[in-house]
Biopython code that builds the backbone (N, CA, C, O; Angstrom):
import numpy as np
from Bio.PDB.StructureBuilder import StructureBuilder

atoms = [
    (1, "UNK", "N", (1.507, 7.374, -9.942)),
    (1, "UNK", "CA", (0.159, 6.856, -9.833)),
    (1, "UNK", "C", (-0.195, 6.730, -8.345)),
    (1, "UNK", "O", (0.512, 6.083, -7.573)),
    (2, "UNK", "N", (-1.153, 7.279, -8.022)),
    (2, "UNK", "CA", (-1.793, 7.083, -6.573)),
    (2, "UNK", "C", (-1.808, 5.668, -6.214)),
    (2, "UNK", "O", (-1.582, 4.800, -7.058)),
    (3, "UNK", "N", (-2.191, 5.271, -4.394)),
    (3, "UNK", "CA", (-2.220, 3.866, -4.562)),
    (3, "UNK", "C", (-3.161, 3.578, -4.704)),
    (3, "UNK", "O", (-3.323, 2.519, -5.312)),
    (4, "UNK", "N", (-4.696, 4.554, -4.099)),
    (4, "UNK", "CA", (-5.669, 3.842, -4.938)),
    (4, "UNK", "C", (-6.085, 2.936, -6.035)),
    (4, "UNK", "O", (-6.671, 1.870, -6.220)),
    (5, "UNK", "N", (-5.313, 4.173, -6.855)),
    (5, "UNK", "CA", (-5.061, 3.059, -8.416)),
    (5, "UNK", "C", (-4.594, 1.993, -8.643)),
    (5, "UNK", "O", (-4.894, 1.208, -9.543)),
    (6, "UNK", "N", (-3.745, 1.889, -7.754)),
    (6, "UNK", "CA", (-2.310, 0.768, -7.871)),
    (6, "UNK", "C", (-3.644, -0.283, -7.482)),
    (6, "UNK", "O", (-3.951, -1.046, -8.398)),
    (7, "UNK", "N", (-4.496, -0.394, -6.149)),
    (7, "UNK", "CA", (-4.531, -1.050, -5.740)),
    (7, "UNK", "C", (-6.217, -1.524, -6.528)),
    (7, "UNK", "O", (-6.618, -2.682, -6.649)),
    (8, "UNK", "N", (-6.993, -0.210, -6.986)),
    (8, "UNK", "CA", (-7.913, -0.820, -7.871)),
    (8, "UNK", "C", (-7.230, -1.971, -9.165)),
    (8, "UNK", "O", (-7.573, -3.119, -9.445)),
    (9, "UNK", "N", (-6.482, -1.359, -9.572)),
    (9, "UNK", "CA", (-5.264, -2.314, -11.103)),
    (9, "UNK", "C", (-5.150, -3.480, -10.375)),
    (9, "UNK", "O", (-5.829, -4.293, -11.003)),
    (10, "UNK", "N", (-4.673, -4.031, -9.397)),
    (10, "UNK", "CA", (-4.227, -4.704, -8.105)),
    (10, "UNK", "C", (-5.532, -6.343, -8.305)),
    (10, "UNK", "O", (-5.493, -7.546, -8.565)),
    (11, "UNK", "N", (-6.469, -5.307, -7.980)),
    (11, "UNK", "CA", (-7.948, -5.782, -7.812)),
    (11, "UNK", "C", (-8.360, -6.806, -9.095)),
    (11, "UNK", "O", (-8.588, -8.014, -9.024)),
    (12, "UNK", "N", (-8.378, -6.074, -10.100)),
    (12, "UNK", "CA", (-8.811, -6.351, -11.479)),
    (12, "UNK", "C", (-7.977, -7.579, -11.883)),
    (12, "UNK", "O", (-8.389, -8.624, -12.385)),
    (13, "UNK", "N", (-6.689, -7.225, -11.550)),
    (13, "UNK", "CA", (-5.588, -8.470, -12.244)),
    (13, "UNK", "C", (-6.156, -9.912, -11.577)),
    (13, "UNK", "O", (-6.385, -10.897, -12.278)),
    (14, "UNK", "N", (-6.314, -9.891, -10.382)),
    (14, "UNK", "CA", (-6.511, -11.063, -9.491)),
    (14, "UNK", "C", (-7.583, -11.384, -9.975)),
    (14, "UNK", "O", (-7.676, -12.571, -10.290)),
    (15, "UNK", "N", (-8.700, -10.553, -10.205)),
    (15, "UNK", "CA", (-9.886, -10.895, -10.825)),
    (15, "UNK", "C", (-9.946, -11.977, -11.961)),
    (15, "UNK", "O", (-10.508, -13.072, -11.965)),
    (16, "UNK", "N", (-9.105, -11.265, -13.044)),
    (16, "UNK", "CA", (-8.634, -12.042, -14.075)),
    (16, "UNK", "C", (-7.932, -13.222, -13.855)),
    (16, "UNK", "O", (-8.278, -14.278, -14.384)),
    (17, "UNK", "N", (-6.962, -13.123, -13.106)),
    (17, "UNK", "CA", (-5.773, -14.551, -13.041)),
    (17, "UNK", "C", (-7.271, -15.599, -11.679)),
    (17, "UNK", "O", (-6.915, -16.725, -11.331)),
    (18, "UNK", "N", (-8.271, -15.239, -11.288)),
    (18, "UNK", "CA", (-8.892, -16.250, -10.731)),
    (18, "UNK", "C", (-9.689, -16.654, -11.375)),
    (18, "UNK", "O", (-10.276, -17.660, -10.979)),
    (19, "UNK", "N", (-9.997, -16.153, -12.429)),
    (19, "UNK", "CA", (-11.224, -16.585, -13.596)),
    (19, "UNK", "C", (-10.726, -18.142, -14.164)),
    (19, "UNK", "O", (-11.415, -19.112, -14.483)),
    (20, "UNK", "N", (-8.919, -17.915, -14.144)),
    (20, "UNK", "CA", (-8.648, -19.426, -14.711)),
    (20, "UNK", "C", (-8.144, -19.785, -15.934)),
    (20, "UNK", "O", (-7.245, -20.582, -16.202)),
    (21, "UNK", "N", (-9.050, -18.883, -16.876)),
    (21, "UNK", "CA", (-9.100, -19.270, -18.034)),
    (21, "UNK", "C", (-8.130, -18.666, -19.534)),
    (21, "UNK", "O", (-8.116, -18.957, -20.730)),
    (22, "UNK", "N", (-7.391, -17.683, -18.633)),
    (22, "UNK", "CA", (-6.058, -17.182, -19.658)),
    (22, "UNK", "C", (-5.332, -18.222, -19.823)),
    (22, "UNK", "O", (-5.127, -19.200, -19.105)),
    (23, "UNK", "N", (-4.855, -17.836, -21.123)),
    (23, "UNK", "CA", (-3.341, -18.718, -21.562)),
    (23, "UNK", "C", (-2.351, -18.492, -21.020)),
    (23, "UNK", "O", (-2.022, -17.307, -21.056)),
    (24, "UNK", "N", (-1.440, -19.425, -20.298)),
    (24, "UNK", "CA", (-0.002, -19.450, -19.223)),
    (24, "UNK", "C", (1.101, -17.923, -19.688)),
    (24, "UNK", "O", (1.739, -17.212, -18.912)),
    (25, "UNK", "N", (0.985, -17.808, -21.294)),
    (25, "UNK", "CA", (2.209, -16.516, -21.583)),
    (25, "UNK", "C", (1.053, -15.223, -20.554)),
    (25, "UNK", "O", (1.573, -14.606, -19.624)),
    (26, "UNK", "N", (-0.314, -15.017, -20.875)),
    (26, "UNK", "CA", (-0.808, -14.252, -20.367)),
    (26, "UNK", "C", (-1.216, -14.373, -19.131)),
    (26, "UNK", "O", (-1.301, -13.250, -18.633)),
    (27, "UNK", "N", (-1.549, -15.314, -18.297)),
    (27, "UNK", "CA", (-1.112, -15.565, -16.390)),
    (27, "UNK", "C", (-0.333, -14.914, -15.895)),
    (27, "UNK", "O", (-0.600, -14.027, -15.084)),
    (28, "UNK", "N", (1.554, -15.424, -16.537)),
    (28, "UNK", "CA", (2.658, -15.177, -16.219)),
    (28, "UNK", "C", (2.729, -13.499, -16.488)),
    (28, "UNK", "O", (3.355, -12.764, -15.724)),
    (29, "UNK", "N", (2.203, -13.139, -17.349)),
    (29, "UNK", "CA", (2.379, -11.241, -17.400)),
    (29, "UNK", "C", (1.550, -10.742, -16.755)),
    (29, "UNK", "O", (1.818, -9.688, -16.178)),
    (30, "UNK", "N", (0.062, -11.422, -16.617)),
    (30, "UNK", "CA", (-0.480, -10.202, -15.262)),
    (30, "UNK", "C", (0.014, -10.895, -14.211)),
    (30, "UNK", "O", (0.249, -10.079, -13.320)),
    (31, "UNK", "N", (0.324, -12.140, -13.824)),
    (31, "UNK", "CA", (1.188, -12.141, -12.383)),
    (31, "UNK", "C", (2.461, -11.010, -12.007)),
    (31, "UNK", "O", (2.618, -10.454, -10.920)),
    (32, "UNK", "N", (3.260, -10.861, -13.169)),
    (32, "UNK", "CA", (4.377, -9.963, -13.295)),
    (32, "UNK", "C", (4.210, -8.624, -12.835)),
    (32, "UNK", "O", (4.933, -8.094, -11.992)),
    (33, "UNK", "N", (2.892, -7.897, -13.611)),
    (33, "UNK", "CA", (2.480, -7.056, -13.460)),
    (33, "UNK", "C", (1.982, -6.408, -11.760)),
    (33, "UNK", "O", (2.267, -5.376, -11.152)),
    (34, "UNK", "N", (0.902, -7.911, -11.356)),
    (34, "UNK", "CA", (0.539, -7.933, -10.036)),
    (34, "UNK", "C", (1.444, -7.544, -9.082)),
    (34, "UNK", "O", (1.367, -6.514, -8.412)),
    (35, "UNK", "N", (2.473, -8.546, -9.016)),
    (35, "UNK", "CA", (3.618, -7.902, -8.506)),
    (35, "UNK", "C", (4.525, -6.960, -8.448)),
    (35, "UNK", "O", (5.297, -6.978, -7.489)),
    (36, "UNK", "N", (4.607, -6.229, -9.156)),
    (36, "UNK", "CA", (5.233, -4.988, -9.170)),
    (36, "UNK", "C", (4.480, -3.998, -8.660)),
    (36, "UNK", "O", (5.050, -3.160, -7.962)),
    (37, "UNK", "N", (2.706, -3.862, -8.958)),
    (37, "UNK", "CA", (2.194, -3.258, -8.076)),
    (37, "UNK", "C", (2.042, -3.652, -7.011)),
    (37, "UNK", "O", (1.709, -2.579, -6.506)),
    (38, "UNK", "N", (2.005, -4.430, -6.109)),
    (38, "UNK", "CA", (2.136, -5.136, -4.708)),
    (38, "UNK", "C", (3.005, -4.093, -4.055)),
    (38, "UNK", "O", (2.809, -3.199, -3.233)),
    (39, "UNK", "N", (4.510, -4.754, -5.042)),
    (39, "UNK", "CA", (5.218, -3.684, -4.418)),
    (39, "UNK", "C", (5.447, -2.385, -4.630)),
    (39, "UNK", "O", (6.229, -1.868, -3.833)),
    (40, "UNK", "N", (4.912, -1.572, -5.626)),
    (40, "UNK", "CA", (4.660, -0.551, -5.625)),
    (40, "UNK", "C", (3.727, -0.341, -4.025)),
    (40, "UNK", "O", (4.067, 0.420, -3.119)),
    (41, "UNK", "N", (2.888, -0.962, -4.029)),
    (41, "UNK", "CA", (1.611, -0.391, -3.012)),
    (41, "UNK", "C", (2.594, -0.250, -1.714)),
    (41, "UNK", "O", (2.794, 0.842, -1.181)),
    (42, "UNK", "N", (3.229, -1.556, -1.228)),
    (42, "UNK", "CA", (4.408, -1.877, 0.149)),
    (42, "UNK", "C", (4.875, -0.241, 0.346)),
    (42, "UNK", "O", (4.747, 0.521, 1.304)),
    (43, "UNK", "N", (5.484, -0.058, -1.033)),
    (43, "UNK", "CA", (6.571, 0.880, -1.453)),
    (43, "UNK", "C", (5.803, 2.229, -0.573)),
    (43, "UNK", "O", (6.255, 2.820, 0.407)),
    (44, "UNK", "N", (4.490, 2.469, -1.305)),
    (44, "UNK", "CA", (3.913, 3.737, -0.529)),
    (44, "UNK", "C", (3.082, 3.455, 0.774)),
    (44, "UNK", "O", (2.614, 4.468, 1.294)),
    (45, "UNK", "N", (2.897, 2.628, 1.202)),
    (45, "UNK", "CA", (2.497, 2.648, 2.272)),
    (45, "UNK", "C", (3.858, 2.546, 3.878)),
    (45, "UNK", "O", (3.583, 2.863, 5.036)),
    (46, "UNK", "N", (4.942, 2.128, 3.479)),
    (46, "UNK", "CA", (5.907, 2.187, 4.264)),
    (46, "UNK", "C", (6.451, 3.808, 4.014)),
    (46, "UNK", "O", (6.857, 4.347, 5.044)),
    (47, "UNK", "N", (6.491, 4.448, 3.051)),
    (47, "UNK", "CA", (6.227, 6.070, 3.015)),
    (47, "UNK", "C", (5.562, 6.827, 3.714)),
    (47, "UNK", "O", (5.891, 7.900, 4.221)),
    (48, "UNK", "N", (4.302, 6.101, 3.766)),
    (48, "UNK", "CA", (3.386, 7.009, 4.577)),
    (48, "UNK", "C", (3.547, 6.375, 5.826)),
    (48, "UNK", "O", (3.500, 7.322, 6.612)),
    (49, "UNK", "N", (3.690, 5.459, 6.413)),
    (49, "UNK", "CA", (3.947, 4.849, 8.102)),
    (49, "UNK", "C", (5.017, 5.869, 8.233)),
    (49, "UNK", "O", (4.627, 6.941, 8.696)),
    (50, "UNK", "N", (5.966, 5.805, 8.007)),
    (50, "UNK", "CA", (7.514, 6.723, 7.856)),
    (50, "UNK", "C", (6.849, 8.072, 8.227)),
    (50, "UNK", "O", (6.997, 8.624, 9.317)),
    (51, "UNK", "N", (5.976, 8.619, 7.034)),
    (51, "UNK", "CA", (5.808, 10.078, 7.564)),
    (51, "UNK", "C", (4.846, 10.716, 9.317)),
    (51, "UNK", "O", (4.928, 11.630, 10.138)),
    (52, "UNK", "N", (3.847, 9.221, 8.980)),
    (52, "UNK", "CA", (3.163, 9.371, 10.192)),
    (52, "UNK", "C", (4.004, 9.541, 11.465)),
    (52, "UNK", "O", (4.310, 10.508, 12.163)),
    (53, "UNK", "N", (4.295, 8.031, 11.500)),
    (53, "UNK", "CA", (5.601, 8.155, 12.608)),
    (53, "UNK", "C", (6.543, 8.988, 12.754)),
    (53, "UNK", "O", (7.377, 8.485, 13.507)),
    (54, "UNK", "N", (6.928, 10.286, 12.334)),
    (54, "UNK", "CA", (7.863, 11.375, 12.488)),
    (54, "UNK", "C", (6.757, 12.377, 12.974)),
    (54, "UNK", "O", (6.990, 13.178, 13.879)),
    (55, "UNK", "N", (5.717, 12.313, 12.427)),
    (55, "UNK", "CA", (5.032, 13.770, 12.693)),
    (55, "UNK", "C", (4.219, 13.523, 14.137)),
    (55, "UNK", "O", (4.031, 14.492, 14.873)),
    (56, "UNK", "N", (3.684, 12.023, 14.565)),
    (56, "UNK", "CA", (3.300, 11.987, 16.238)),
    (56, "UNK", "C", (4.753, 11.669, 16.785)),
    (56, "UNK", "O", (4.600, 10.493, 17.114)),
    (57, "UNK", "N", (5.875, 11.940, 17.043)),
    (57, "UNK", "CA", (6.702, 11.084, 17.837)),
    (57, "UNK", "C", (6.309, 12.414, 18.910)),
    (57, "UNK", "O", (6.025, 13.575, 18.615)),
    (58, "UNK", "N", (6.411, 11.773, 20.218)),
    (58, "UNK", "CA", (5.902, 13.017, 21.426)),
    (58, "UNK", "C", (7.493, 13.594, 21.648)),
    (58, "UNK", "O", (8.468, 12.890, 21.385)),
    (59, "UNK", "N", (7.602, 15.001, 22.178)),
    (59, "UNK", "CA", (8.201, 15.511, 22.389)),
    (59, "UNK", "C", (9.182, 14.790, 23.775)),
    (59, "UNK", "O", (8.444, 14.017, 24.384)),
    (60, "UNK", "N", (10.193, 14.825, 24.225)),
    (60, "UNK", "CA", (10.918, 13.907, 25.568)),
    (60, "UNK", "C", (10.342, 14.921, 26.556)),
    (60, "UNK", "O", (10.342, 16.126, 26.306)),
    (61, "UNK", "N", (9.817, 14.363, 27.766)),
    (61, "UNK", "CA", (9.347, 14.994, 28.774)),
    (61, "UNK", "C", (7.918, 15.734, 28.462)),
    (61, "UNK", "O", (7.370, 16.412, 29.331)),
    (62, "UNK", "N", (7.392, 15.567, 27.240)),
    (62, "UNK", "CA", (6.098, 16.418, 27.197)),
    (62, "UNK", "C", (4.765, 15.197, 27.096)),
    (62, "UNK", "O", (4.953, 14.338, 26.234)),
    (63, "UNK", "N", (3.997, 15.129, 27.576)),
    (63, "UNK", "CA", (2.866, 14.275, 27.607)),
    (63, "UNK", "C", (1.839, 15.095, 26.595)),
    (63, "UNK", "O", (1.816, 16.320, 26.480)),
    (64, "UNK", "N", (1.118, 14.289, 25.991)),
    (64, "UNK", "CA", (0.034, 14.466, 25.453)),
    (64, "UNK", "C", (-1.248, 14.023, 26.080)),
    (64, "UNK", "O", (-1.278, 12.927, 26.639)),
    (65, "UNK", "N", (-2.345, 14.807, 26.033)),
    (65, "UNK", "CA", (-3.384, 14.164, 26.562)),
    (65, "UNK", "C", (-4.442, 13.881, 25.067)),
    (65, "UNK", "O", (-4.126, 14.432, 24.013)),
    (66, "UNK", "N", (-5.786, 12.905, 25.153)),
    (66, "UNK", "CA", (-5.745, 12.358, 24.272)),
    (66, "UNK", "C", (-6.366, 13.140, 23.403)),
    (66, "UNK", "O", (-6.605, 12.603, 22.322)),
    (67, "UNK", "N", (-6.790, 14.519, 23.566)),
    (67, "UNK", "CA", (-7.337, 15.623, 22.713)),
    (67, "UNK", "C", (-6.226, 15.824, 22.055)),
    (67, "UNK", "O", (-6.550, 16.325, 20.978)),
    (68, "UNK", "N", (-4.881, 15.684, 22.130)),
    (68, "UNK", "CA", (-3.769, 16.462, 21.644)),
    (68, "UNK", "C", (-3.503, 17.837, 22.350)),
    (68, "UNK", "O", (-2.887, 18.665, 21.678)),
    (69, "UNK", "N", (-3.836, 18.140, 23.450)),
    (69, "UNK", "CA", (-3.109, 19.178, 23.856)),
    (69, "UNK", "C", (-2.225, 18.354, 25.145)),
    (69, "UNK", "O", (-2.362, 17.195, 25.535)),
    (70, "UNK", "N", (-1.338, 19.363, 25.597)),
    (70, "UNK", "CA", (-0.262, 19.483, 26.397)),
    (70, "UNK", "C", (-0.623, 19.370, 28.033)),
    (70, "UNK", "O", (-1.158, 20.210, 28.757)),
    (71, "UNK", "N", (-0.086, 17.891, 28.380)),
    (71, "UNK", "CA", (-0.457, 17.506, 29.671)),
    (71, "UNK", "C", (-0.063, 18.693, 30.942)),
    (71, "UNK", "O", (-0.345, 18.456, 32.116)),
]
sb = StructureBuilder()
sb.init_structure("model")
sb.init_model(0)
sb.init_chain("A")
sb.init_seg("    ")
for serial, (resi, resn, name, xyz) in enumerate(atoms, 1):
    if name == "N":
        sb.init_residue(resn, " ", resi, " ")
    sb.init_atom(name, np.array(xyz, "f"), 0.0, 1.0, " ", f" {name:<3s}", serial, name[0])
structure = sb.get_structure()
């Protein structure tokens, strides 16, 4: 599942658990739920920092200027 999704699903639950008015067995399962997408979301976004950060690391001794070409 994309994280979009994760994080629209994300959206909705909180929606619900701030309304108040569920019964505690049903709180406790979309809290459950909430959380697992949380960390689902953590999960892909430390994926994608990870990939970012490998693909700018600058070359040793090569400068970049801020167009991206070669100082």
């Amino acid at each position: 599942m994309a994280f979009e999704e994760h994080m629209k699903q994300l959206r909705e639950l909180t929606q619900q658990l701030e309304q108040g008015n569920l019964p505690l067995e049903e709180a406790v399962k979309l809290y459950t739920q909430g959380m697992q997408l949380a960390a689902s979301c953590q999960e892909e976004l430390q994926t994608a920092k990870l990939q970012v950060e490998t693909q700018t690391v600058p070359v040793e001794g090569q400068e970049e200027n801020v167009d991206g070409s070669e100082a």
